[in-house]
PDB file as gemmi writes it, atoms N, CA and C in Angstrom:
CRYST1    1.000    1.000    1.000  90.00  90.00  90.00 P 1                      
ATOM      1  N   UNK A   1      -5.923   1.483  -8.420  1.00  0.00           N  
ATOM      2  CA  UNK A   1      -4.589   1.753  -7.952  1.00  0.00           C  
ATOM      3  C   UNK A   1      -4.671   2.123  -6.476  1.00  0.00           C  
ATOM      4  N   UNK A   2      -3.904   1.475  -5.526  1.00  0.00           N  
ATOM      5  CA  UNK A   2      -3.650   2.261  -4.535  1.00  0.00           C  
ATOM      6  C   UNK A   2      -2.330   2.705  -4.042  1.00  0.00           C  
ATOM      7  N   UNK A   3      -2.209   3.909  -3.492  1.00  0.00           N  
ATOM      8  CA  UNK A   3      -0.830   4.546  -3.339  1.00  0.00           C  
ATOM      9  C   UNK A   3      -0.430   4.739  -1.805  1.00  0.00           C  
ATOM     10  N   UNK A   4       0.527   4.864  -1.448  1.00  0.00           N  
ATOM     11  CA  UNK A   4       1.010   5.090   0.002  1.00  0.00           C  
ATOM     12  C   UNK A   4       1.802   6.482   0.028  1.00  0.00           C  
ATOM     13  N   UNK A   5       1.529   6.992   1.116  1.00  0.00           N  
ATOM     14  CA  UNK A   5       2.118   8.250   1.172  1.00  0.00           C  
ATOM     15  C   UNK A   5       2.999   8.045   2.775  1.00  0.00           C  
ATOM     16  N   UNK A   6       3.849   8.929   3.172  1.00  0.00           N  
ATOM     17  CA  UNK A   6       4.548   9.235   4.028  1.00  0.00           C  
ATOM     18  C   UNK A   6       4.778  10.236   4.337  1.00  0.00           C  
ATOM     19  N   UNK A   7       5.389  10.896   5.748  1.00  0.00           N  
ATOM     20  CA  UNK A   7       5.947  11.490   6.220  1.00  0.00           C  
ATOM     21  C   UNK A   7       7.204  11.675   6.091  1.00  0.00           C  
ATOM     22  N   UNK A   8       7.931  12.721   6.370  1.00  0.00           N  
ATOM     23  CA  UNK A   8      10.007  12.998   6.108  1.00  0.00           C  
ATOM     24  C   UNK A   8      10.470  12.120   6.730  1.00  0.00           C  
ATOM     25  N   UNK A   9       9.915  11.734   8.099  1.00  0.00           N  
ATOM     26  CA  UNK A   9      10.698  10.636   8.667  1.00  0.00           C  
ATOM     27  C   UNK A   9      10.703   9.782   8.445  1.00  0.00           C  
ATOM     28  N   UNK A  10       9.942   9.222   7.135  1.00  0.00           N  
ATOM     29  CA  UNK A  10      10.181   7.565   6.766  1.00  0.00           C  
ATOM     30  C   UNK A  10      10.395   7.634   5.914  1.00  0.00           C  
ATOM     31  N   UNK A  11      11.662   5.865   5.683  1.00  0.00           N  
ATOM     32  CA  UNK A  11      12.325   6.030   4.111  1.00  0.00           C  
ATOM     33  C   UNK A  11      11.852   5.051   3.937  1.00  0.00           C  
ATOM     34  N   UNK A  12      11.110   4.185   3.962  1.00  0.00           N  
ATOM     35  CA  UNK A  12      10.682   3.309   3.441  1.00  0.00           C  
ATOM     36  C   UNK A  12       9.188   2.687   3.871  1.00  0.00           C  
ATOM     37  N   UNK A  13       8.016   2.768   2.766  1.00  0.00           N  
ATOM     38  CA  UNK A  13       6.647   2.521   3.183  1.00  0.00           C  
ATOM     39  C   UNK A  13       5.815   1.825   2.328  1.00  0.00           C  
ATOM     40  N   UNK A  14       5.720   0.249   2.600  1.00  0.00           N  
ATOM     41  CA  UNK A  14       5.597  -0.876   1.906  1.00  0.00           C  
ATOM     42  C   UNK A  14       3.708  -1.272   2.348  1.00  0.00           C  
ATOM     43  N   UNK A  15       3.488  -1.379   1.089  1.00  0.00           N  
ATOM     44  CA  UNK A  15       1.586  -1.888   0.372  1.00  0.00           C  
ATOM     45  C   UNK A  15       1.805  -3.287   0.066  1.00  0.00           C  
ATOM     46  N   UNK A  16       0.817  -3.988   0.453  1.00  0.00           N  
ATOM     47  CA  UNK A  16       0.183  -5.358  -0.218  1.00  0.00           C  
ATOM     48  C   UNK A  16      -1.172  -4.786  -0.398  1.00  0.00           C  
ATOM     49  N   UNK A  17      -1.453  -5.195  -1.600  1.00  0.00           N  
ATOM     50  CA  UNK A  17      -3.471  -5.559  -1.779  1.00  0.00           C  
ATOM     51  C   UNK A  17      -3.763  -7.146  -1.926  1.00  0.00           C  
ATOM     52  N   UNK A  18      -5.093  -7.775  -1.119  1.00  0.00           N  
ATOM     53  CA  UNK A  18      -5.181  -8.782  -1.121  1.00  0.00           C  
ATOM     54  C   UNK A  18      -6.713  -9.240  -1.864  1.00  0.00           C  
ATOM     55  N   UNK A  19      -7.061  -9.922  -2.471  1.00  0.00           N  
ATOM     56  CA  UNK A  19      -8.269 -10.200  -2.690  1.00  0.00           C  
ATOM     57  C   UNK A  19      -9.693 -10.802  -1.866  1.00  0.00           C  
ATOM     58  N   UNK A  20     -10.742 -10.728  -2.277  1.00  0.00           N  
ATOM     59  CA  UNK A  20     -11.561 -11.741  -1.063  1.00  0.00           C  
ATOM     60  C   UNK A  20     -11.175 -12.493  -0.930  1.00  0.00           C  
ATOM     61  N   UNK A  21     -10.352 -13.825  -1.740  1.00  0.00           N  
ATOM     62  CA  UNK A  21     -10.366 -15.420  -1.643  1.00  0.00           C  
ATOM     63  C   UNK A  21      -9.333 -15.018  -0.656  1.00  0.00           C  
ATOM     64  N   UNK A  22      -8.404 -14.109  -0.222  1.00  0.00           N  
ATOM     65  CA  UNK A  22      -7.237 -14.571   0.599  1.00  0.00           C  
ATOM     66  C   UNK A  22      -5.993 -14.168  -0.726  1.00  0.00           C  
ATOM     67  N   UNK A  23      -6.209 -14.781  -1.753  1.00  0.00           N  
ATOM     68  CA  UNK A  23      -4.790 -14.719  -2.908  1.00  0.00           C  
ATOM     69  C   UNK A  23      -4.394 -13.137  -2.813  1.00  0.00           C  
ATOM     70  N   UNK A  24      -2.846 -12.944  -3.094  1.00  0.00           N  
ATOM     71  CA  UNK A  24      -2.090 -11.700  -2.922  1.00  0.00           C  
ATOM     72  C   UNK A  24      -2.741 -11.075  -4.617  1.00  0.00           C  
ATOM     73  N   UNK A  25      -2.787 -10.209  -4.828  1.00  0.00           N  
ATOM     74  CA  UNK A  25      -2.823  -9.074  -5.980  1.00  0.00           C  
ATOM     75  C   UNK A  25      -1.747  -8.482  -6.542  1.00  0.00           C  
ATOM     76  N   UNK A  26      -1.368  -7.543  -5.387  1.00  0.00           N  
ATOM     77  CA  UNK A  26       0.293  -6.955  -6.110  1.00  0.00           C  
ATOM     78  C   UNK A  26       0.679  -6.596  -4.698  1.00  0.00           C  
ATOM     79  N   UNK A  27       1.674  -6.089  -4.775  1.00  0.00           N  
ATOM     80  CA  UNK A  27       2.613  -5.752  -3.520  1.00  0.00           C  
ATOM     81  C   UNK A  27       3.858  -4.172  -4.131  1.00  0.00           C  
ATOM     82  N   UNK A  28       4.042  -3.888  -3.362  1.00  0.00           N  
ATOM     83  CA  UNK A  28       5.206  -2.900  -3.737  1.00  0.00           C  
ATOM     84  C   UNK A  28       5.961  -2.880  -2.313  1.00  0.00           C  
ATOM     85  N   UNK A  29       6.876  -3.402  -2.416  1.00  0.00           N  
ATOM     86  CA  UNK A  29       7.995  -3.362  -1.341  1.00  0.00           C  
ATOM     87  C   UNK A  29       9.517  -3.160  -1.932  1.00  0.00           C  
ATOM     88  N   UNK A  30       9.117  -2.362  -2.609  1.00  0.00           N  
ATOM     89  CA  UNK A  30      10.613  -1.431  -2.464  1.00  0.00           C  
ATOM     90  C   UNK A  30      11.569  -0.475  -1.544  1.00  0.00           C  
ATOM     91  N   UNK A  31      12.093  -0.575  -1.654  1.00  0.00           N  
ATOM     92  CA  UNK A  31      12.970   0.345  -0.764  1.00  0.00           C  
ATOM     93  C   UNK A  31      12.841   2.083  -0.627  1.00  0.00           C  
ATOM     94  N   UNK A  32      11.512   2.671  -0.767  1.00  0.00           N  
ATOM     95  CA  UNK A  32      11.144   3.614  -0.772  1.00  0.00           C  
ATOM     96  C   UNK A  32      10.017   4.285  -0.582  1.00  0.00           C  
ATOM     97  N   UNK A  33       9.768   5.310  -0.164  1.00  0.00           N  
ATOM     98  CA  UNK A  33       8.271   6.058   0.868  1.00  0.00           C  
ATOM     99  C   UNK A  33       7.217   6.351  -0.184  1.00  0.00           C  
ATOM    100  N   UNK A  34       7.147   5.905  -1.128  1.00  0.00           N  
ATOM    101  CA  UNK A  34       5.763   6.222  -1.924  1.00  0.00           C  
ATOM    102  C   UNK A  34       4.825   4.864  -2.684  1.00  0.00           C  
ATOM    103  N   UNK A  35       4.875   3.288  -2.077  1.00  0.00           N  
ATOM    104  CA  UNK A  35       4.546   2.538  -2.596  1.00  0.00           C  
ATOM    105  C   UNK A  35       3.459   2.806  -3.844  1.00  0.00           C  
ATOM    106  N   UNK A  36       3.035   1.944  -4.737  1.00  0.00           N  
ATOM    107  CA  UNK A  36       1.920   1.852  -5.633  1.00  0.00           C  
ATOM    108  C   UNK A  36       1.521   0.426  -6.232  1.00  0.00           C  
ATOM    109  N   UNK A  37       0.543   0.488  -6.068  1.00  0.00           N  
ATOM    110  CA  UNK A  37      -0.204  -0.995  -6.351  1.00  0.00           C  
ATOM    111  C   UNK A  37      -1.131  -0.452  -7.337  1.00  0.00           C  
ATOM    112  N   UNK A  38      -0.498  -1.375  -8.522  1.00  0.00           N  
ATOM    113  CA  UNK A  38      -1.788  -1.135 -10.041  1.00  0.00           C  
ATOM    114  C   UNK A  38      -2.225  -2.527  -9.795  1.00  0.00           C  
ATOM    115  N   UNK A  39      -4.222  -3.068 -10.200  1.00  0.00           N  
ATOM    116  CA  UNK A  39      -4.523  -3.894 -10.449  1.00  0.00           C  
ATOM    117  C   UNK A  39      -5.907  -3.493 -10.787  1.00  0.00           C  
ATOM    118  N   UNK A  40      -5.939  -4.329 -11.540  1.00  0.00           N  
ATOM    119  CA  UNK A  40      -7.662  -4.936 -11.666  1.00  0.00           C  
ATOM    120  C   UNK A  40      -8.399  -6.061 -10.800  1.00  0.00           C  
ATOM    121  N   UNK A  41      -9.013  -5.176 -10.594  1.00  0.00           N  
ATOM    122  CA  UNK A  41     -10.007  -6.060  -9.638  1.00  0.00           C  
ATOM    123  C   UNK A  41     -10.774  -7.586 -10.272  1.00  0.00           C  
ATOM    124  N   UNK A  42     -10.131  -8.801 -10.013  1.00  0.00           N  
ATOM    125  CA  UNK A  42     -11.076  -9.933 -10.736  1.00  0.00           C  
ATOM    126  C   UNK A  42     -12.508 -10.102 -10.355  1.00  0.00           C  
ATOM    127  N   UNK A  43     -12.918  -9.853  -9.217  1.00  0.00           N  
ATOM    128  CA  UNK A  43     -14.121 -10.240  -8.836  1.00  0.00           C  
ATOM    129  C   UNK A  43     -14.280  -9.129  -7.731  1.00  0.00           C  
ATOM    130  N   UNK A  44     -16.024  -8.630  -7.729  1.00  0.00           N  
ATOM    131  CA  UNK A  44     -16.409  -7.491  -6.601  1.00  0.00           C  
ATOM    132  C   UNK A  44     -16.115  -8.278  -4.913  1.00  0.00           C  
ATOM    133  N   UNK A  45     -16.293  -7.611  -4.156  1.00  0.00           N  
ATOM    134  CA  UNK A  45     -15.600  -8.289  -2.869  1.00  0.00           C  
ATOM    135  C   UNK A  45     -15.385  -6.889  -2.453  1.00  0.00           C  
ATOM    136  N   UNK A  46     -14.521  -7.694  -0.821  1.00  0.00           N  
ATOM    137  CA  UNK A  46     -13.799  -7.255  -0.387  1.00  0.00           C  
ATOM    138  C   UNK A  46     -12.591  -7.575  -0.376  1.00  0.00           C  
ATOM    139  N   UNK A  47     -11.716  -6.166  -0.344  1.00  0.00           N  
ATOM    140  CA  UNK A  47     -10.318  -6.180  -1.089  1.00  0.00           C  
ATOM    141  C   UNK A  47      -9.726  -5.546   0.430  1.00  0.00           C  
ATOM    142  N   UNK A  48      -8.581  -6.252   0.566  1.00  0.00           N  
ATOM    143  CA  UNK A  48      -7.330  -6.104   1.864  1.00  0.00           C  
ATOM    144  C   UNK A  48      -6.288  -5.067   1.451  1.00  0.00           C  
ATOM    145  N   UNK A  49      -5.978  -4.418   1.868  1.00  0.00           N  
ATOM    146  CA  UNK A  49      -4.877  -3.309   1.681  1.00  0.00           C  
ATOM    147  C   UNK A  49      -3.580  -3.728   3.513  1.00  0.00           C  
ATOM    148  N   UNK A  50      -2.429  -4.263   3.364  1.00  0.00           N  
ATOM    149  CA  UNK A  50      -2.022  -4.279   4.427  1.00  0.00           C  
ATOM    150  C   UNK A  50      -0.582  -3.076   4.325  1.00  0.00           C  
ATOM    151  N   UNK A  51      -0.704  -2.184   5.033  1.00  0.00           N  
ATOM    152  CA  UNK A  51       0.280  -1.336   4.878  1.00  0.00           C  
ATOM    153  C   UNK A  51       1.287  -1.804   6.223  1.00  0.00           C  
ATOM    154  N   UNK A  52       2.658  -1.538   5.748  1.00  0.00           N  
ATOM    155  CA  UNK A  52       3.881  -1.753   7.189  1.00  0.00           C  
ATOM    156  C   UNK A  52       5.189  -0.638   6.555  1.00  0.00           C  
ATOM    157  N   UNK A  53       5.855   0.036   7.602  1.00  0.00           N  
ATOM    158  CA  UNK A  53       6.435   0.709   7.809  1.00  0.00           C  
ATOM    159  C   UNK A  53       7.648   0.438   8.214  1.00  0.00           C  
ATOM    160  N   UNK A  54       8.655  -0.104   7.679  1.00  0.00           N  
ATOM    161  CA  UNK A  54      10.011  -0.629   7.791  1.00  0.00           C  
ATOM    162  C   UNK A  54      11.111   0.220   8.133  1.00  0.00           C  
ATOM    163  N   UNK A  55      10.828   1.234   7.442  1.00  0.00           N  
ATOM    164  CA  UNK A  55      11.703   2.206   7.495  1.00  0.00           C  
ATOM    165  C   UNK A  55      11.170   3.673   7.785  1.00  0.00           C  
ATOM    166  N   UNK A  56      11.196   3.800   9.537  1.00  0.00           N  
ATOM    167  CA  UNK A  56      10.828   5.327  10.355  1.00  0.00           C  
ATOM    168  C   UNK A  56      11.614   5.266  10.971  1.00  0.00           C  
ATOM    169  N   UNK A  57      12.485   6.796  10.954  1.00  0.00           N  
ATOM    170  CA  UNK A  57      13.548   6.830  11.995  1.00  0.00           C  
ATOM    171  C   UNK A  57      13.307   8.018  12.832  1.00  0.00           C  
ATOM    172  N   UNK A  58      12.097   8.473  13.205  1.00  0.00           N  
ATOM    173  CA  UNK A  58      11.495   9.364  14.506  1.00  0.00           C  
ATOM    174  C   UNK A  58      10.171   9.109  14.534  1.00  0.00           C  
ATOM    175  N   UNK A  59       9.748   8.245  15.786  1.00  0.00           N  
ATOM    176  CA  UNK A  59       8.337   7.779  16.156  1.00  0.00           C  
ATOM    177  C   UNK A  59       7.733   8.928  16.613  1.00  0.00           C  
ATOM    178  N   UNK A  60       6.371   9.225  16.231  1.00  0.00           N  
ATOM    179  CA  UNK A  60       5.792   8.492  15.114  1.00  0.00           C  
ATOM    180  C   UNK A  60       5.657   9.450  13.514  1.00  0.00           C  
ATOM    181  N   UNK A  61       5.913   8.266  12.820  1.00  0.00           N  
ATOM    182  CA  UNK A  61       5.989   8.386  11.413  1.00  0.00           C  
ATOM    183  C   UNK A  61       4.545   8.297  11.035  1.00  0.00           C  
ATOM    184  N   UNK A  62       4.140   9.404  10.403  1.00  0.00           N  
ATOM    185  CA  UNK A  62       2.820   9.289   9.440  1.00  0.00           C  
ATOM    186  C   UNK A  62       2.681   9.215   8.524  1.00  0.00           C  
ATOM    187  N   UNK A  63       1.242   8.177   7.869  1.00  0.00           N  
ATOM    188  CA  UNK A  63       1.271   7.633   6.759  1.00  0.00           C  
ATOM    189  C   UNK A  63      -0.206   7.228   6.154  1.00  0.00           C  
ATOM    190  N   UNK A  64      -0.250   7.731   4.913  1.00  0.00           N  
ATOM    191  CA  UNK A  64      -2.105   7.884   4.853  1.00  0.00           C  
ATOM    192  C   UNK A  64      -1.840   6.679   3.464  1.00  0.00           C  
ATOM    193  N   UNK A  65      -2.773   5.987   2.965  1.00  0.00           N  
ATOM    194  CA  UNK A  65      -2.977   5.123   2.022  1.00  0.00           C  
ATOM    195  C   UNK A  65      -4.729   6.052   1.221  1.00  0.00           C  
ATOM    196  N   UNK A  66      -4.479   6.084  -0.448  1.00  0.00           N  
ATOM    197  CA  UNK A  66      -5.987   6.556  -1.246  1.00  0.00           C  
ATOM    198  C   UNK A  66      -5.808   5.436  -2.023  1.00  0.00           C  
ATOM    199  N   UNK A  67      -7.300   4.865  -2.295  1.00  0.00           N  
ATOM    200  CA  UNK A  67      -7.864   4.302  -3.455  1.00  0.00           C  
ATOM    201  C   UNK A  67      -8.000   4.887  -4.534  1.00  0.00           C  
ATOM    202  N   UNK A  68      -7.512   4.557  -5.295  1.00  0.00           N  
ATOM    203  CA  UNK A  68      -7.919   5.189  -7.064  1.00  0.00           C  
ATOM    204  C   UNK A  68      -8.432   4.663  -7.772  1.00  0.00           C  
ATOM    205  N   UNK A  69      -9.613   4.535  -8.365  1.00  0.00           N  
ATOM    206  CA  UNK A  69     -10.515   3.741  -9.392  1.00  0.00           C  
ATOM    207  C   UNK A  69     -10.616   4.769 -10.625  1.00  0.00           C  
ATOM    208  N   UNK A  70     -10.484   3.843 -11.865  1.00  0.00           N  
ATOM    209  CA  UNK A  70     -10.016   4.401 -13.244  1.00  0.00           C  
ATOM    210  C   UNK A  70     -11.279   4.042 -13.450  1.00  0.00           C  
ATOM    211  N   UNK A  71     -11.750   5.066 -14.372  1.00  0.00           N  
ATOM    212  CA  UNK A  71     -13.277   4.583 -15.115  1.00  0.00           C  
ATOM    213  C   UNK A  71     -13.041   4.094 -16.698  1.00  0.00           C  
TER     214      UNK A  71                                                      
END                                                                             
């Protein structure tokens, strides 16, 4: 799982995860400051996380992204 966090000043804070080949995984682009991306990983690699910030209305807006691995 990975999650997005925010700051008060942003209402909206949008996750993609991408796989090695390039193919998308999941996305959360909702209209709100706490994205979450559930997946299983198909193959070991390297995995893309692209975070964007649509919605900050006092620069600058801070914003941390954690990995979560389920055992």
């Amino acid at each position: 799982m990975v999650a997005g966090f925010c700051d008060q000043d942003c209402s909206d804070f949008d996750l993609a995860v991408g796989a090695p080949d390039g193919s998308s995984i999941g996305q959360d682009v909702l209209e709100d400051d706490a994205p979450i991306v559930n997946f299983q990983a198909p193959a070991s690699g390297v995995y893309t996380i692209v975070a964007s910030m649509p919605g900050c209305s006092i620069a600058p807006c801070l914003a941390a992204v954690r990995v979560y691995r389920l055992r």
